[in-house]
N, C-alpha and C positions, 0 to 999 in steps of 0.2 A: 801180449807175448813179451817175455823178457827182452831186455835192450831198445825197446819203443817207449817215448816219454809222452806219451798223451796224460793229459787228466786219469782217466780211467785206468788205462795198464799199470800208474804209480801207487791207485787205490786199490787195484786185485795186490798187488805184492805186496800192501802193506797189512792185508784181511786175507790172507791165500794162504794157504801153500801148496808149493809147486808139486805135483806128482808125475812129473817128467812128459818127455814128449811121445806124440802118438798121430795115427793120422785116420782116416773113415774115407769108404768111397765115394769117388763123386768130384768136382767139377771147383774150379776155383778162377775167379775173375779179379781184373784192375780194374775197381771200382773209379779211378783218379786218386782219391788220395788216401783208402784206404781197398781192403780187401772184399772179397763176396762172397761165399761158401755155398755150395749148392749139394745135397746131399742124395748122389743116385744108388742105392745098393747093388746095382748090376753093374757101375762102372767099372774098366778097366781102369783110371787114374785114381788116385790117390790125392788127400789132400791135408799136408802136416799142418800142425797147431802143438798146442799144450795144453793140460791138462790141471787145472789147478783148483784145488776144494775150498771151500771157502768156508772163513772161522766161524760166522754168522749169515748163515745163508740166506735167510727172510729178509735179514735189512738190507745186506749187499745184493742179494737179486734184484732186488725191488728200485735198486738204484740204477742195478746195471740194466735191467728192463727197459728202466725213462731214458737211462743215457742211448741205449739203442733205438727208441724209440719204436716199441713194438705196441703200444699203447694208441697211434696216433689212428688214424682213419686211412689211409694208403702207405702199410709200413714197410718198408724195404727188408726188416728182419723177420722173422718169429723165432721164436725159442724151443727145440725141439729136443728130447732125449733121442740120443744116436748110438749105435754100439763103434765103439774107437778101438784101435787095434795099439796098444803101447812097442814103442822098441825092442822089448825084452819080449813083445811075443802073448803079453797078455792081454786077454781081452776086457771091454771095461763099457757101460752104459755112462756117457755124459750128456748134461744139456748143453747145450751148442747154438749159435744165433745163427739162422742159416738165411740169406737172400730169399727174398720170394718177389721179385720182381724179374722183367725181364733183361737179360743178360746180352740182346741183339747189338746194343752200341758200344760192349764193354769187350778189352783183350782177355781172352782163356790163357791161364797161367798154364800150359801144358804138363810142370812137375809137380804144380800143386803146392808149394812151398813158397810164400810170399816175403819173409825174409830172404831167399836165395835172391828170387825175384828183385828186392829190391837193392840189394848187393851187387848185381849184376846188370845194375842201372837202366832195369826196363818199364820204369813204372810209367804208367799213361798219368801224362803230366795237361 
């Protein structure tokens, strides 16, 4: 997401571009020091993100895959297409890294928006 300085966030901006922001139903956790996305189509919450294409999609997946670590033998992500709903209202199929582990010891972000979240100094530290 823009405004986050990890390794990765500074390589999608530099191989991206941004197609604005959007959100998908479903579930969003404080992993500790980063976020967790869980993707329910029936939920009532909501869970914002961004939206960004990538110039070279095979090399930068293939990075962002290892960076996520969906490769490993008990992976915390997978990589899934989702249908995201953009601001303006339109709708849009992205791949998305969604948790697939259990969420029992982690806090539910209720607005689904983990920049807010972390703005409003709640992160599970």
């Amino acid at each position: 997401m823009q405004g986050f300085s990890n390794p990765f966030a500074k390589k999608i901006r530099q191989n991206g571009i941004w197609r604005g922001q959007a959100s998908f139903a479903g579930l969003l956790y404080d992993l500790g020091d980063y976020p967790g996305a869980i993707y329910q189509p029936q939920s009532p919450h909501r869970v914002h993100g961004e939206v960004w294409e990538l110039k070279d999609f095979q090399k930068t997946i293939i990075a962002l895959d290892r960076y996520e670590g969906i490769q490993v033998r008990n992976p915390e992500y997978v990589r899934q297409p989702i249908p995201v709903t953009f601001e303006n209202g339109a709708d849009g199929l992205c791949w998305t890294y969604l948790f697939c582990q259990s969420v029992e010891s982690f806090i539910f972000i209720p607005h689904g928006d983990y920049r807010k979240w972390l703005s409003d100094g709640k992160q599970h530290l």
